[in-house]
PDB file with one MODEL, atoms N, CA, C and O in Angstrom:
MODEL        1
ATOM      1  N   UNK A   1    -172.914 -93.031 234.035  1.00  0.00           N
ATOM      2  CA  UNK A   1    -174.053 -93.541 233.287  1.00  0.00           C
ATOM      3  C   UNK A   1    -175.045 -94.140 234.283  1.00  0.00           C
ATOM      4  O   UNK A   1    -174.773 -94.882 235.227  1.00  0.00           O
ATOM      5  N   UNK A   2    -176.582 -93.559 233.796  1.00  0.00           N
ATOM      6  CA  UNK A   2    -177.473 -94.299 234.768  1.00  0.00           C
ATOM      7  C   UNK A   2    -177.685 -95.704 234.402  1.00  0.00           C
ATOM      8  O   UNK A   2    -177.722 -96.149 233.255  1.00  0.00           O
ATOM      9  N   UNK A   3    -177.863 -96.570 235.855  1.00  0.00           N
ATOM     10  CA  UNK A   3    -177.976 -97.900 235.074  1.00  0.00           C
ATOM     11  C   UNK A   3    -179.453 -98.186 235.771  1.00  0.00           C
ATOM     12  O   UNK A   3    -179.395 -97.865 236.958  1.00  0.00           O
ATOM     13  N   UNK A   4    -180.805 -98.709 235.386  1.00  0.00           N
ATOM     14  CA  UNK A   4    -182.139 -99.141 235.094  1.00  0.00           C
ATOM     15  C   UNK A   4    -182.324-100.752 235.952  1.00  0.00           C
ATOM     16  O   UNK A   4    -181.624-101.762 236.029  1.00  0.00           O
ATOM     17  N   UNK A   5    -183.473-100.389 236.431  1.00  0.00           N
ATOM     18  CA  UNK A   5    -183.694-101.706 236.604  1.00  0.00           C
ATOM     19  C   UNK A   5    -184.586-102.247 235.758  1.00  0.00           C
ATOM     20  O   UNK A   5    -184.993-101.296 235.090  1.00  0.00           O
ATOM     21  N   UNK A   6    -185.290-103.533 235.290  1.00  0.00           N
ATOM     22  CA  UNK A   6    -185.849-103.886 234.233  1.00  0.00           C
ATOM     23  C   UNK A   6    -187.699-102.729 234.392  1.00  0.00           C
ATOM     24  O   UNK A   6    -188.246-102.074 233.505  1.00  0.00           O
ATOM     25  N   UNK A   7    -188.064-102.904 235.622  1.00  0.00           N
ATOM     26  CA  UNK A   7    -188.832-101.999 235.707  1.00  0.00           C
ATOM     27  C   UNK A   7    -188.892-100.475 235.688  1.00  0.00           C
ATOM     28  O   UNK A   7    -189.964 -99.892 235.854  1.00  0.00           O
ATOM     29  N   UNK A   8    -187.558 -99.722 235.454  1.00  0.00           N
ATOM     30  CA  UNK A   8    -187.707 -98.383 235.494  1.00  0.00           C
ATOM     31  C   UNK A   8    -187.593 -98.276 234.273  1.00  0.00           C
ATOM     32  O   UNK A   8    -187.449 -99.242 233.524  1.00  0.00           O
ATOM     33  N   UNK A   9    -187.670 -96.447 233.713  1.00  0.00           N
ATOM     34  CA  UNK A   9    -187.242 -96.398 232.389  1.00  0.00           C
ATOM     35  C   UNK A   9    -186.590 -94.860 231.956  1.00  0.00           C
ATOM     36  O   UNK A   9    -186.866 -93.828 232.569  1.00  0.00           O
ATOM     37  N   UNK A  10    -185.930 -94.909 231.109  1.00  0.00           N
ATOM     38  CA  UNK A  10    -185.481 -94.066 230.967  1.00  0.00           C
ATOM     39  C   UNK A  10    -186.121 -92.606 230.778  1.00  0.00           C
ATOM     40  O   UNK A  10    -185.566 -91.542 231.055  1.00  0.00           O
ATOM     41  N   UNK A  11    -187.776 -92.833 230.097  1.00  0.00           N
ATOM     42  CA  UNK A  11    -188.364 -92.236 229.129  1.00  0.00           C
ATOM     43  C   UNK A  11    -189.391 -91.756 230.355  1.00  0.00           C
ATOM     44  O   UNK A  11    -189.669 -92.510 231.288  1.00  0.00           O
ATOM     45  N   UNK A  12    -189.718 -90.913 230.275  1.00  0.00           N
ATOM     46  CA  UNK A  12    -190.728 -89.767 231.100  1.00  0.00           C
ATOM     47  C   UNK A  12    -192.246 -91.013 231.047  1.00  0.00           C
ATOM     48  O   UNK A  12    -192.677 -91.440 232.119  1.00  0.00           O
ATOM     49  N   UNK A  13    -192.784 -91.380 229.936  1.00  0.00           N
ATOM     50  CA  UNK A  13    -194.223 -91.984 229.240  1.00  0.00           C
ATOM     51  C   UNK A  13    -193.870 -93.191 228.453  1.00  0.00           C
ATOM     52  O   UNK A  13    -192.778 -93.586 228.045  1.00  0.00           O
ATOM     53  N   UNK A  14    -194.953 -93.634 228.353  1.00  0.00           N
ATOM     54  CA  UNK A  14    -194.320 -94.739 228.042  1.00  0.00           C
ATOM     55  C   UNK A  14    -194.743 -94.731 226.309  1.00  0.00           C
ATOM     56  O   UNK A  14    -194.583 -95.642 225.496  1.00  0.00           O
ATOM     57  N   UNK A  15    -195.332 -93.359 226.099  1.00  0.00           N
ATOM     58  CA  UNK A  15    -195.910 -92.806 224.985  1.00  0.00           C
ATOM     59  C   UNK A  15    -194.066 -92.098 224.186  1.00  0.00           C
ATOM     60  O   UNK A  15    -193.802 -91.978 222.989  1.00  0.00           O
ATOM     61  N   UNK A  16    -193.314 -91.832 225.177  1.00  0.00           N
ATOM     62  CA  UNK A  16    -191.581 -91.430 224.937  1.00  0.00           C
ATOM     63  C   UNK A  16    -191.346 -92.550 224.718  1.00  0.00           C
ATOM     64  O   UNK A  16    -190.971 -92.585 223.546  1.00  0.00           O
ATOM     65  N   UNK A  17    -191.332 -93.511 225.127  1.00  0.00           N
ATOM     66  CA  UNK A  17    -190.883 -94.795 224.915  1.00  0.00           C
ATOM     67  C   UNK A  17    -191.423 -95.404 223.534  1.00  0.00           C
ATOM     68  O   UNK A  17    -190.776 -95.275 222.494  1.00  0.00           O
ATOM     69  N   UNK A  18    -192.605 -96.049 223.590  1.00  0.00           N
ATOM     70  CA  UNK A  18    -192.658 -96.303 222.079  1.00  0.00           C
ATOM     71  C   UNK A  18    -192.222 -95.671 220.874  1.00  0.00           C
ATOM     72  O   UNK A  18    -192.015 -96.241 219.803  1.00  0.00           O
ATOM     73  N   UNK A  19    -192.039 -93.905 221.234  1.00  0.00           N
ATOM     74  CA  UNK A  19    -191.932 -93.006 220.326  1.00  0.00           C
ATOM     75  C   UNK A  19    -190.029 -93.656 220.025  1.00  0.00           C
ATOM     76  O   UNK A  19    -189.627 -94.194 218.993  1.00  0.00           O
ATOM     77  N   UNK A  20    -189.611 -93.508 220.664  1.00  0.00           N
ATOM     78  CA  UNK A  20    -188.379 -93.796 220.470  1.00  0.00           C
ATOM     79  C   UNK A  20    -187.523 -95.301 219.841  1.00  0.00           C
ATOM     80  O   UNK A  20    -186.591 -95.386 219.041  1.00  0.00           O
ATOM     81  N   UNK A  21    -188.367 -96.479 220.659  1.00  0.00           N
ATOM     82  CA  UNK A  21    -188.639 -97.600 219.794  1.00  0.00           C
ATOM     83  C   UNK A  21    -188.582 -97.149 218.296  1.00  0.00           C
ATOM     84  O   UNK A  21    -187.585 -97.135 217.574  1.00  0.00           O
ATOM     85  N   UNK A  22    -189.685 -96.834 218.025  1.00  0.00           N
ATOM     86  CA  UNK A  22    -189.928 -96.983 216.664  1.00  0.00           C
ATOM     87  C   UNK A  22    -189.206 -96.203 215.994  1.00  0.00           C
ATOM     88  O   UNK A  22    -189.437 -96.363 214.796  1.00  0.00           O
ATOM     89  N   UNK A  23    -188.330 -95.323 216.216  1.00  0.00           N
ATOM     90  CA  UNK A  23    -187.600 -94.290 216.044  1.00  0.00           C
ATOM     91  C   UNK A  23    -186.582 -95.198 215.269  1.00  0.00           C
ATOM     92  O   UNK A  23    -186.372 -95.489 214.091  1.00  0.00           O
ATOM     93  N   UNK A  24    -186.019 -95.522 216.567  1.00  0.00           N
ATOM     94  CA  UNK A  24    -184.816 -96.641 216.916  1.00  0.00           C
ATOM     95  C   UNK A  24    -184.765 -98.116 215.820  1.00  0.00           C
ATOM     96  O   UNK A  24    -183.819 -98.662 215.252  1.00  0.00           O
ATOM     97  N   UNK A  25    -186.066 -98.381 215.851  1.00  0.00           N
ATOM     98  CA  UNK A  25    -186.442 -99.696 214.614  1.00  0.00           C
ATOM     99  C   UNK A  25    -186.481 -99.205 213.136  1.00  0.00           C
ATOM    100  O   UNK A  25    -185.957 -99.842 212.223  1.00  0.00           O
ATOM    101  N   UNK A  26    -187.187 -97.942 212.956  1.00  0.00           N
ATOM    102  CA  UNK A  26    -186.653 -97.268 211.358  1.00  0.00           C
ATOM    103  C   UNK A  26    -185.162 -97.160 211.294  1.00  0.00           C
ATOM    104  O   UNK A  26    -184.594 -97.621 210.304  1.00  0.00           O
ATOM    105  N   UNK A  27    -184.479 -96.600 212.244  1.00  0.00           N
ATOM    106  CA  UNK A  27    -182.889 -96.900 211.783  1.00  0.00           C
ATOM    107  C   UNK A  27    -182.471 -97.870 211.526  1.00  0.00           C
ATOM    108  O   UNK A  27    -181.773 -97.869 210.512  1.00  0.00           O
ATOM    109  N   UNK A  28    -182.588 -98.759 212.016  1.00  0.00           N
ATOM    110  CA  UNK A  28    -182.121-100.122 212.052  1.00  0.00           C
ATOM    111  C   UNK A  28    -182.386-100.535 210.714  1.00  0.00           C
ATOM    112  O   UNK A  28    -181.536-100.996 209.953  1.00  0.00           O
ATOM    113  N   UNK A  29    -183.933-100.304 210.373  1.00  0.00           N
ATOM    114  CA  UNK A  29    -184.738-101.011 209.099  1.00  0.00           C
ATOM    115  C   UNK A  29    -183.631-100.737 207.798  1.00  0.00           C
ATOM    116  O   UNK A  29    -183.119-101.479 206.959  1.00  0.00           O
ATOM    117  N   UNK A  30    -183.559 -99.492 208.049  1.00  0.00           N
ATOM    118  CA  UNK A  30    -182.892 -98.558 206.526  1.00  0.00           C
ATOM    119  C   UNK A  30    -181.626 -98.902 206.822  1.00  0.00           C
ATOM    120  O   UNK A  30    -180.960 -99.102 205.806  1.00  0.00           O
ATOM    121  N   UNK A  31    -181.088 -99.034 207.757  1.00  0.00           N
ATOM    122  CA  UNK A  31    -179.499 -99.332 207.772  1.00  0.00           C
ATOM    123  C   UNK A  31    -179.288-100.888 207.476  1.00  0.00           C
ATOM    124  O   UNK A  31    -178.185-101.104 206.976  1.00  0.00           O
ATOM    125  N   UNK A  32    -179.863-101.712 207.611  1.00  0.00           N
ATOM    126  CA  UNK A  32    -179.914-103.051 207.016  1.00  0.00           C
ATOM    127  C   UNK A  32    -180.268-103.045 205.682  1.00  0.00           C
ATOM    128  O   UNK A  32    -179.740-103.741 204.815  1.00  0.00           O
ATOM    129  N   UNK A  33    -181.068-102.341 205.540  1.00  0.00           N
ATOM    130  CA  UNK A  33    -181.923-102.462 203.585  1.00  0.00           C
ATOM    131  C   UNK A  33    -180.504-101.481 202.800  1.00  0.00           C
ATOM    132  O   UNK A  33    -180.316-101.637 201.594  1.00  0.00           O
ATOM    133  N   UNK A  34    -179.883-100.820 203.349  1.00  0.00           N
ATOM    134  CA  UNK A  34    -179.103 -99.863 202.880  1.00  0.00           C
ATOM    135  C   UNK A  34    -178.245-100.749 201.787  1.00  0.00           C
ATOM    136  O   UNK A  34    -177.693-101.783 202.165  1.00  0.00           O
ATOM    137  N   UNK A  35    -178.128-100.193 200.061  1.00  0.00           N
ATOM    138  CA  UNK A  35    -176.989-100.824 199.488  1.00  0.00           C
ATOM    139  C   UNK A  35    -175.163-100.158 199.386  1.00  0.00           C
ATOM    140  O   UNK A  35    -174.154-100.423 198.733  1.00  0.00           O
ATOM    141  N   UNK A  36    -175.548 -99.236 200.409  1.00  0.00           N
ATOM    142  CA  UNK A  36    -174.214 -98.585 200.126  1.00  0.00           C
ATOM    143  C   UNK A  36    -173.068 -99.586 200.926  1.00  0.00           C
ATOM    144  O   UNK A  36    -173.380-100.249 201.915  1.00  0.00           O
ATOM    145  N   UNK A  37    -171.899 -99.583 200.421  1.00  0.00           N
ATOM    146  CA  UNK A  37    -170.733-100.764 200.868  1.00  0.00           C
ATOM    147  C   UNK A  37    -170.659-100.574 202.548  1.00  0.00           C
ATOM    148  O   UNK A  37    -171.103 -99.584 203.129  1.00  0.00           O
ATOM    149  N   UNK A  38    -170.201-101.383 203.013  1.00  0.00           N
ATOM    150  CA  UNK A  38    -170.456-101.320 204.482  1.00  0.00           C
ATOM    151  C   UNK A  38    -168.674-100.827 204.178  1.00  0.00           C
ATOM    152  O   UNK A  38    -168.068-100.656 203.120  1.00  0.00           O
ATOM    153  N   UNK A  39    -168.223-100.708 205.658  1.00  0.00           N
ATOM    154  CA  UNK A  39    -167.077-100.221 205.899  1.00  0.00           C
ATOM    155  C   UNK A  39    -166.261-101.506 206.627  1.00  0.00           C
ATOM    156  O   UNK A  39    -166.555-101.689 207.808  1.00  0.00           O
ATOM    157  N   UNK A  40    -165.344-102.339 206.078  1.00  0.00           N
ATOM    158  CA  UNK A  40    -164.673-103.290 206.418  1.00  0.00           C
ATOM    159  C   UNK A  40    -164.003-103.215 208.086  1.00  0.00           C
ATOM    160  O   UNK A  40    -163.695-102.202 208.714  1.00  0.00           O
ATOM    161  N   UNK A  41    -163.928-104.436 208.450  1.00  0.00           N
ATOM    162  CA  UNK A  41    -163.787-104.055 210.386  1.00  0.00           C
ATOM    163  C   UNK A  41    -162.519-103.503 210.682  1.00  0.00           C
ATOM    164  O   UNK A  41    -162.264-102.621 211.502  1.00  0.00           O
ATOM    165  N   UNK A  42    -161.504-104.307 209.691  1.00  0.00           N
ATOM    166  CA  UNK A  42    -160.168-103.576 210.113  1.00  0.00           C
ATOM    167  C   UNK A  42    -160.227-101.990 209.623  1.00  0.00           C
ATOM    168  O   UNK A  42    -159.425-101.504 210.421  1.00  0.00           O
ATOM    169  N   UNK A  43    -160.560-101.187 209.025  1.00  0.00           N
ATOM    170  CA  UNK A  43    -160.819-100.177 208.634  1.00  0.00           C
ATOM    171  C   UNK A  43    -161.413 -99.618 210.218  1.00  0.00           C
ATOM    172  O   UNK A  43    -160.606 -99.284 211.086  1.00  0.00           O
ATOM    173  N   UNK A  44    -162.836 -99.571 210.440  1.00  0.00           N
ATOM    174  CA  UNK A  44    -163.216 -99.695 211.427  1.00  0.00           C
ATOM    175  C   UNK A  44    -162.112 -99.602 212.951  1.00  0.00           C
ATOM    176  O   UNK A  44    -162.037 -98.723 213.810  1.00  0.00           O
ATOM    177  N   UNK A  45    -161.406-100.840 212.807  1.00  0.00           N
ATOM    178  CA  UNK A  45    -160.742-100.672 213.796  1.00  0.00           C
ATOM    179  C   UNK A  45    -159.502-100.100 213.875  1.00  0.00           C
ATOM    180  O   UNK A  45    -159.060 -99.904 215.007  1.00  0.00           O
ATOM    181  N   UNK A  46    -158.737 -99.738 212.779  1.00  0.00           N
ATOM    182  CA  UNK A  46    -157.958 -98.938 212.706  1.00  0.00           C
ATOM    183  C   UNK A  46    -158.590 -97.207 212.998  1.00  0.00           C
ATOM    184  O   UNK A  46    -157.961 -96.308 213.556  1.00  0.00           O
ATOM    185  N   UNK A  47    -159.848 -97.134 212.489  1.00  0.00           N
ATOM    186  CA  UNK A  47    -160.154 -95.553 212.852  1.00  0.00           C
ATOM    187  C   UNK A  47    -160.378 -95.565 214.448  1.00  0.00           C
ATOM    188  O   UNK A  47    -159.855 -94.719 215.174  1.00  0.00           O
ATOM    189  N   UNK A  48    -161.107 -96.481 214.872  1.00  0.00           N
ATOM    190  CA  UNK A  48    -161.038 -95.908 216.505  1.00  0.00           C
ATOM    191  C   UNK A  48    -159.996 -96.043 217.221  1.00  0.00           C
ATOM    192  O   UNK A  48    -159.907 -95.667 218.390  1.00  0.00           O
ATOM    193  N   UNK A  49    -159.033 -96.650 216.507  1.00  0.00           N
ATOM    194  CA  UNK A  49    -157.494 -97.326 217.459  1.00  0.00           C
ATOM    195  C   UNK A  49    -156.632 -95.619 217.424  1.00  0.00           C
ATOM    196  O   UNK A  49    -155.813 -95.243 218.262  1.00  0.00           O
ATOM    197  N   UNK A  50    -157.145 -94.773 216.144  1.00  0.00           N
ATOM    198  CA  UNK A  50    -156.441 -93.552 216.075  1.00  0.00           C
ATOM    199  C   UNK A  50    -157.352 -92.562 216.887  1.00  0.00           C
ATOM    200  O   UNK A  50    -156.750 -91.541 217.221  1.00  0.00           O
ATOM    201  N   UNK A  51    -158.485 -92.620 217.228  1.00  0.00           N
ATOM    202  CA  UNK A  51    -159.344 -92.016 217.690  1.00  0.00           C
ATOM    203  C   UNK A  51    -159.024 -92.243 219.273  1.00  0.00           C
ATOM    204  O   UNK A  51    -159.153 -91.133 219.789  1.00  0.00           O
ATOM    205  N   UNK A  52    -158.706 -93.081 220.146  1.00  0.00           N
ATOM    206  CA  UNK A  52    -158.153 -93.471 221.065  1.00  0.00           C
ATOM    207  C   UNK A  52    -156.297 -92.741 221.505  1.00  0.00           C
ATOM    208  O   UNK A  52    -155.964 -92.136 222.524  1.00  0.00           O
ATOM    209  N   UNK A  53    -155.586 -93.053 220.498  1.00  0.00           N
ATOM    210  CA  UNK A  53    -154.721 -92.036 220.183  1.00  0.00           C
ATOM    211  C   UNK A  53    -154.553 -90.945 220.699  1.00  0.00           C
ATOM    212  O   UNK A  53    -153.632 -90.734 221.487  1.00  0.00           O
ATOM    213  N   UNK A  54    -155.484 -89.987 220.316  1.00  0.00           N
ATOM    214  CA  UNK A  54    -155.339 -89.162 220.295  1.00  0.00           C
ATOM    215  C   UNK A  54    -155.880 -88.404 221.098  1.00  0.00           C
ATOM    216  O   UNK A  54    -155.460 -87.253 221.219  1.00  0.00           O
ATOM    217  N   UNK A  55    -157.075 -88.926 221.931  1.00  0.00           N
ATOM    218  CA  UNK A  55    -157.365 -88.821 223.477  1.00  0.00           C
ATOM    219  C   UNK A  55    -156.470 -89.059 223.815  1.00  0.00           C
ATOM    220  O   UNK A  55    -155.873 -87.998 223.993  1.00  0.00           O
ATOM    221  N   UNK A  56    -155.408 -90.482 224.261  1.00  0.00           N
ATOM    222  CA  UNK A  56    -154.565 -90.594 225.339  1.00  0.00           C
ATOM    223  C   UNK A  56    -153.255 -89.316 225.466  1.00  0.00           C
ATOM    224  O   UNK A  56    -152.658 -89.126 226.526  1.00  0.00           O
ATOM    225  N   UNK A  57    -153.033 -88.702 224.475  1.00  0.00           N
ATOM    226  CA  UNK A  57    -152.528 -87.382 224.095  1.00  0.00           C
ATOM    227  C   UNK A  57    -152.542 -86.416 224.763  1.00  0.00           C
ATOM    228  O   UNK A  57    -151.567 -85.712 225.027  1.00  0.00           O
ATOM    229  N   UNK A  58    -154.128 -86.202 225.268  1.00  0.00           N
ATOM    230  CA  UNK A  58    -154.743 -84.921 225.599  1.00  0.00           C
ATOM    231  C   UNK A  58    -154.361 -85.162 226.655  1.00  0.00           C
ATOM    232  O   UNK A  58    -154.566 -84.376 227.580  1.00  0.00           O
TER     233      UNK A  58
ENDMDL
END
């Protein structure tokens, strides 16, 4: 993984960049306003604990 210094950026423009921001902030928006039930943590953490699993497998 590339890692950034506060002055570089990932994004070609900085016209990519805002584009993606705002991209990034509508998800967020609708996933907070969202009324569908969230998914409880142990749930949550039981699926990636099997997801882990089953990599160490391979």
């Amino acid at each position: 993984m590339t890692k950034f210094t506060p002055i570089e950026s990932e994004f070609a423009t900085s016209e990519d960049a805002a584009a993606h921001d705002a991209w990034f902030r509508a998800k967020v928006e609708k996933a907070l306003s969202s009324t569908t039930p969230g998914i409880p943590h142990d749930q949550v953490m039981a699926d990636m604990q099997a997801i882990i699993e089953r990599a160490r497998k391979r």
